[in-house]
C-alpha positions in Angstrom: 35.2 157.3 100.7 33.8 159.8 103.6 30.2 157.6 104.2 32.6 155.2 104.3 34.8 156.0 106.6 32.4 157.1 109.0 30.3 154.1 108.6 33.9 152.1 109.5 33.5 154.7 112.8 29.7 154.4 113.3 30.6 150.9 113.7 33.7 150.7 116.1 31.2 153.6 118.3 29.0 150.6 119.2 32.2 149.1 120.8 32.5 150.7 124.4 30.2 148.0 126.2 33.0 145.0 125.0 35.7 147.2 125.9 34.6 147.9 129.7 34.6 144.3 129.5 37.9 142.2 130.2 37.8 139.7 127.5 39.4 135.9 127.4 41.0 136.6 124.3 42.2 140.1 126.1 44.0 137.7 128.8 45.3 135.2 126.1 46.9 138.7 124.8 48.5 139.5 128.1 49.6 135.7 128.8 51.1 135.6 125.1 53.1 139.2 125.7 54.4 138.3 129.2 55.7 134.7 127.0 57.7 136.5 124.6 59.4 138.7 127.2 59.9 136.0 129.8 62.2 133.4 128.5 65.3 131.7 129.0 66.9 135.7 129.5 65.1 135.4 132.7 66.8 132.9 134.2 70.3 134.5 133.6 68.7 138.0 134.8 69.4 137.6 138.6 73.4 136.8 138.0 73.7 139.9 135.6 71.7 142.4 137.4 72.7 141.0 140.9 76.5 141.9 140.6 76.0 145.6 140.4 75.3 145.6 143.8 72.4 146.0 146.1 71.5 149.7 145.2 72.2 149.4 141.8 69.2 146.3 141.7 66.7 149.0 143.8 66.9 151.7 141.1 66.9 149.1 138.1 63.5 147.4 139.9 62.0 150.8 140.4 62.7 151.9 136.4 61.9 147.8 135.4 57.8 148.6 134.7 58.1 152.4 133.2 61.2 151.4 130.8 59.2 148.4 130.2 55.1 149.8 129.7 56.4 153.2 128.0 58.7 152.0 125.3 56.2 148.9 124.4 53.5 151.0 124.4 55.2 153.7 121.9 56.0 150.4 119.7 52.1 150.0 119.9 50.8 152.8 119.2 53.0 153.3 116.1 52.0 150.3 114.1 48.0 151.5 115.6 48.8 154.2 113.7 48.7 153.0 110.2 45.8 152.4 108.0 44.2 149.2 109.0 45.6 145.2 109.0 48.9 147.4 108.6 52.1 145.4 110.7 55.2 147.1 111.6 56.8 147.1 107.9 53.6 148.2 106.1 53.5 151.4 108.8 56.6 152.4 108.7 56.6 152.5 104.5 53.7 154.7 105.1 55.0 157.2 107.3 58.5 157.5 106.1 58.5 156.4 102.7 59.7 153.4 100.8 63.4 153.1 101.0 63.2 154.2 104.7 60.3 151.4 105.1 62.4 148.6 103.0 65.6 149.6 105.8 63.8 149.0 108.6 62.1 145.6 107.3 65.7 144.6 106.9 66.7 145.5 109.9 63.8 144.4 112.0 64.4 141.2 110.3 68.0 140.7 111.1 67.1 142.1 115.0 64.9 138.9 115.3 65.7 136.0 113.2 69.6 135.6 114.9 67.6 135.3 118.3 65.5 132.7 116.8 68.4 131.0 115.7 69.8 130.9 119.6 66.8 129.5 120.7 67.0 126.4 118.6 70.6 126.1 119.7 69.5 126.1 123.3 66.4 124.2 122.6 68.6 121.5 121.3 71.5 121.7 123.8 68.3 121.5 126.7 66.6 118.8 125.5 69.7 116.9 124.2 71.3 117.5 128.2 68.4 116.7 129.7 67.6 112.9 128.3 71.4 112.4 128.8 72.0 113.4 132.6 68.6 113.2 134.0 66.4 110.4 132.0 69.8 108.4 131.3 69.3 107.5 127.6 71.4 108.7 124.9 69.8 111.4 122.9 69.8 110.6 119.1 71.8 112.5 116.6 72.3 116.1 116.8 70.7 116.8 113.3 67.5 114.8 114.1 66.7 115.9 118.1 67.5 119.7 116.0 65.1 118.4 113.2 62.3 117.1 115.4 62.2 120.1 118.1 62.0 122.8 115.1 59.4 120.8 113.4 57.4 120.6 116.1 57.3 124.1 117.4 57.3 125.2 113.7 54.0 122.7 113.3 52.5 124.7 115.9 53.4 128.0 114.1 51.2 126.4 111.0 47.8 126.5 113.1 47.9 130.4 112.8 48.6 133.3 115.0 46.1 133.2 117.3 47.2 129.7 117.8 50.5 130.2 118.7 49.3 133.5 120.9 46.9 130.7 122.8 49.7 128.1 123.0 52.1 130.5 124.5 49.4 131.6 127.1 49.0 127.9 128.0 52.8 127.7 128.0 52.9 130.9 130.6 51.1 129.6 133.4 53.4 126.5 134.2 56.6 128.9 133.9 54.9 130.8 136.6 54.3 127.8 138.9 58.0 127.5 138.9 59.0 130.9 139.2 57.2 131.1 142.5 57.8 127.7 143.4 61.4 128.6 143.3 61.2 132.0 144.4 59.4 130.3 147.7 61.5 127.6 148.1 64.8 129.8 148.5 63.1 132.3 151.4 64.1 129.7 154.0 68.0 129.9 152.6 67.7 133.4 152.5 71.3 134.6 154.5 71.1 138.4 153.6 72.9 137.6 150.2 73.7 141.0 148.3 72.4 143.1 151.3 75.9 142.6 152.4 76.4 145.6 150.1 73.8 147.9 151.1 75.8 149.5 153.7 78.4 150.2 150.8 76.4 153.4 149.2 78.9 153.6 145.6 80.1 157.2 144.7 77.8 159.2 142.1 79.9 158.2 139.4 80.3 154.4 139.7 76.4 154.1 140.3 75.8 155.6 137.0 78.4 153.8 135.1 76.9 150.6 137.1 73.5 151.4 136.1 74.3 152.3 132.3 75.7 149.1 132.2 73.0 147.2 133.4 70.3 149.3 132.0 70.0 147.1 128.9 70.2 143.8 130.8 67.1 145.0 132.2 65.5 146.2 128.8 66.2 143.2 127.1 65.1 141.1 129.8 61.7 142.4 129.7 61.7 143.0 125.5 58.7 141.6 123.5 59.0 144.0 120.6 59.0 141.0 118.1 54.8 139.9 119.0 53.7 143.9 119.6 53.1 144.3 115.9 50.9 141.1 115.5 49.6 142.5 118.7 48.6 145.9 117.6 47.0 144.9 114.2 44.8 142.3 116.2 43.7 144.7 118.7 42.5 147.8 115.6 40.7 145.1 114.2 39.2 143.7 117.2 38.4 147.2 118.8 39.0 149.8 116.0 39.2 153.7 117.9 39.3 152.1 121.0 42.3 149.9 120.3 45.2 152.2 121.7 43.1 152.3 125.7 42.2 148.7 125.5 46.4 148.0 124.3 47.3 150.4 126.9 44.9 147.9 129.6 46.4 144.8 128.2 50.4 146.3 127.9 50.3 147.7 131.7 48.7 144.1 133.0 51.1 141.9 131.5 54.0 144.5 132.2 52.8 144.4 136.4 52.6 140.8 135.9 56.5 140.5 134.2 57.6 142.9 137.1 56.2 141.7 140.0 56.8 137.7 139.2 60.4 138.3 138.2 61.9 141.1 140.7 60.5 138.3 143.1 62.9 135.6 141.6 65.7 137.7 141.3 65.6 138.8 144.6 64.7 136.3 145.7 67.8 134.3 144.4 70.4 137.6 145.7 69.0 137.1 148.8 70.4 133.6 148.6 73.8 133.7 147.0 76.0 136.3 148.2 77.9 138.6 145.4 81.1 136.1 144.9 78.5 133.2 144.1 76.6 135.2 141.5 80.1 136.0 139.9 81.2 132.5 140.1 77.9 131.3 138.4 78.9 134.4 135.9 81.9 132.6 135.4 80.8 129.1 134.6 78.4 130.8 131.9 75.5 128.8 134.3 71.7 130.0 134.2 70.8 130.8 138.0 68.8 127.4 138.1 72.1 125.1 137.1 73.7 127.4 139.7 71.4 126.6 142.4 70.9 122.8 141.7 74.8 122.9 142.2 74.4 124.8 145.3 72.3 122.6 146.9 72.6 119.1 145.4 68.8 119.1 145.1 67.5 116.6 142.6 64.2 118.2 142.4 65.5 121.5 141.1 68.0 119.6 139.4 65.6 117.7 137.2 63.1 120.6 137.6 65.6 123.1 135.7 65.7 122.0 131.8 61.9 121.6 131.8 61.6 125.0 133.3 64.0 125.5 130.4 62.4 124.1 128.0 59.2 126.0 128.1 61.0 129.1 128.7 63.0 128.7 125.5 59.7 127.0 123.5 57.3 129.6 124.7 59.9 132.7 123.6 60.8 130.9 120.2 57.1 130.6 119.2 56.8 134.5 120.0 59.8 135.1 118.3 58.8 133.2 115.5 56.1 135.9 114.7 58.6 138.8 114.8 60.5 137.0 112.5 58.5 135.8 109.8 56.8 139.0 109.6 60.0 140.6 108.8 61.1 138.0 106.2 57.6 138.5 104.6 57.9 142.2 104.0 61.4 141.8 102.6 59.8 139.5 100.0 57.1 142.2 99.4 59.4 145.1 99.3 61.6 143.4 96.3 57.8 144.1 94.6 57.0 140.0 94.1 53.7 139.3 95.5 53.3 135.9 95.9 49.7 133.8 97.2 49.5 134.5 101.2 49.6 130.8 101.7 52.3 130.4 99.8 54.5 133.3 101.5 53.5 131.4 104.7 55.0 128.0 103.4 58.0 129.9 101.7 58.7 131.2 105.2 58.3 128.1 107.2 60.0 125.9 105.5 63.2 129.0 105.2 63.2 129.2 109.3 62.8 125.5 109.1 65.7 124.6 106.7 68.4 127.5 108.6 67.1 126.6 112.4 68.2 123.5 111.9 71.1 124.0 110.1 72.3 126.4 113.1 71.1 123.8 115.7 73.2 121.2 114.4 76.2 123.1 114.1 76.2 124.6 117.5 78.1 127.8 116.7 79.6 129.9 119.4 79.2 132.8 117.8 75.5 133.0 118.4 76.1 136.0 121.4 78.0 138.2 119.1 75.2 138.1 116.7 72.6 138.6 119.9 75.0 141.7 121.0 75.1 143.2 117.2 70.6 142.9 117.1 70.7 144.7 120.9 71.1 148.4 119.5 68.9 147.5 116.9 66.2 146.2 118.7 66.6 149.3 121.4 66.4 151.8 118.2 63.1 150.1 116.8 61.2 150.0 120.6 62.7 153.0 121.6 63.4 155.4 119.3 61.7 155.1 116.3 58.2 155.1 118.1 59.6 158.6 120.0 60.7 160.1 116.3 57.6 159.2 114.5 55.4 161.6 117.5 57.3 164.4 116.4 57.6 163.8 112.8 54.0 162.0 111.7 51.1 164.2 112.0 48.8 160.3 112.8 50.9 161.0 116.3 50.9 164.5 117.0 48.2 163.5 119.9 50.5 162.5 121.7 53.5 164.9 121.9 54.6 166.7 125.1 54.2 163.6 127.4 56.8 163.0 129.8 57.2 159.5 129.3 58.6 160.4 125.6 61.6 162.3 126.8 62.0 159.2 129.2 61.8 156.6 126.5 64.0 158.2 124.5 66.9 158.6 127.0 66.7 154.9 128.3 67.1 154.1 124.2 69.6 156.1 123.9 71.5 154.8 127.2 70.8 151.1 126.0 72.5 151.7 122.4 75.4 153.0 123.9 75.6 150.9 126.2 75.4 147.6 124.2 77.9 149.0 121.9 80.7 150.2 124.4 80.2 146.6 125.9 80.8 145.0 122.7 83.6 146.5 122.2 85.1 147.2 125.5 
């Protein structure tokens, strides 16, 4: 077992000359990461973290990329530390022991699946809005646009994970076209916006309600926990010992990359609309883009928004997807049935298939409770279970004492409570 082992490290010693080298498939990784974080979240981000006020924004932008790279990162590392091809479920079964493994399975699961099930609500209600008002021909029955959409995304899903990763890399690069291209075109209309409330510095208290309020806006803005797992097991058996730097490289690119391109659009779009407009949009549950095609009666962003939309919501669900079926697959292993793996991957496609749809065609409006109820879970998964297994699992103990853990784990806790005092209040 020892020659073993150290022919396993022998091997992944010869690997320093690929990792000094950025990699394609490295920047496939980075495009597919920054996919499943931006989505259609993004486009609501500038109205929710835009009516705290102008300082409120500056502190949330300056915490966006270490809340962001730290937590993700911890996520990382933890599913690194398992034995090898071990995902999120396996690790955690390893560490903390069965029933605490088959608990969080359940709960990673149910953290996921419900926002895969708003994404083919959306995806439909897009799609379905978009052929009515803007191509002028009636969309066909709910159940079959539903049907078709799922299908399609769920066909790409079939070519495999490193498919879907490419896919949503391709996906990325138009989404960031119209980022900027919006971002760009509002700088002309740019009338000082929500600097109307710089000059209004808020007492110490209301700033950090404000800001503990909108702390998880920003988390979940930015969340990609569902693809880090896929992402980790890829990158131990593509670099082996070198996997946690060359994750770290990859992780803090396509974390600059989220930061950068969206503080640009939401400031970008504050700058525009002053404080009352961003709580009117609030109001009329519109995504900034519907807002601003309102605003200025401009058919190009008017018929430019569902697309935009669309790839958001297409690129996310496909990301998603992979968070998702992972967790249904280790709920099926930990009942002890060990089906074929092909079969598992059919048993699971057609189960998201069959309940997407079903959820698509109903429409329910119910669908941002169940979002609100996965927050806290989601937050204590990426934030706090990565933070607990360094002090509890000796794999970690390298990485105690860091000042980014005490960080982490007071931005998860802030988040929970957050989410919950919202949901309640």
């Amino acid at each position: 077992m020892n020659d073993q082992a150290n022919s396993v490290d022998e091997r992944y010693a010869t690997t320093p000359a690929t990792l000094t080298s950025w990699s394609r498939q490295d920047t496939t990784w980075m495009l597919g990461l920054f996919g499943t974080a931006i989505g259609a979240g993004t486009l609501f981000l500038p109205i929710n973290a835009g009516l705290g006020g102008f300082w409120p924004l500056v502190i949330l932008a300056l915490l966006a990329f270490p809340m962001t790279f730290f937590a993700h990162r911890g996520l990382t590392r933890f599913v690194l530390s398992g034995r090898e091809g071990s995902d999120i479920t396996d690790v955690v079964e390893e560490h903390f022991g069965i029933k605490a493994g088959a608990l969080i399975t359940l709960l990673y699961f149910f953290a996921i699946f419900p926002i895969l099930l708003i994404y083919s609500v959306a995806l439909t209600n897009t799609v379905g809005s978009f052929m009515e008002h803007q191509l002028h021909i009636m969309p066909p029955p709910r159940a079959l646009l539903s049907f078709v959409l799922i299908l399609g995304l769920l066909a790409v899903v079939r070519c495999g994970e490193q498919v879907i990763v490419k896919a949503m890399s391709l996906m990325v690069y138009p989404f960031i076209v119209a980022l900027l291209f919006l971002a760009v075109y509002l700088i002309p209309h740019w009338n000082g916006g929500i600097l109307s409330t710089a000059s209004q510095v808020p007492a110490p208290s209301a700033l950090l309600n404000t800001l503990w309020l909108a702390i998880p806006v920003m988390v979940f803005s930015f969340n990609h926990s569902p693809i880090i797992s896929a992402f980790a097991v890829d990158q131990k058996r593509q670099y082996g010992v070198h996997a946690d730097e060359r994750s770290s490289q990859i992780l803090s690119r396509a974390h600059l990359l989220m930061v950068v391109m969206v503080l640009f659009f939401v400031f970008s779009c504050v700058l525009t609309l002053s404080p009352a407009q961003l709580a009117e949009a609030k109001a009329q549950n519109l995504s900034i883009l519907s807002y601003l095609a309102n605003h200025f009666n401009n058919p190009t962003i008017e018929f430019a928004a569902p697309l935009i939309a669309f790839v958001a919501i297409a690129k996310s669900f496909l990301g998603h997807y992979i968070g998702a079926s992972e967790g249904l697959k280790g709920l099926v292993l930990k009942t002890g049935r060990r089906p074929e793996a092909k079969r598992l991957d059919r048993m699971t496609a057609a189960f998201m298939l069959v309940v997407c749809w079903i959820v698509a065609t109903l429409n329910p409006s119910i669908l941002g409770m169940i979002e609100a109820l996965g927050g806290p879970i989601i937050a204590s998964i990426l934030f706090l279970m990565p933070m607990y297994a360094i002090r509890k699992v000796p794999a970690m103990a390298k990485y105690r004492g860091q000042a980014s853990n005490v960080f982490v784990t007071a931005v998860g806790l802030v988040a929970i409570t957050a989410v919950v005092y919202s949901f309640f209040a």
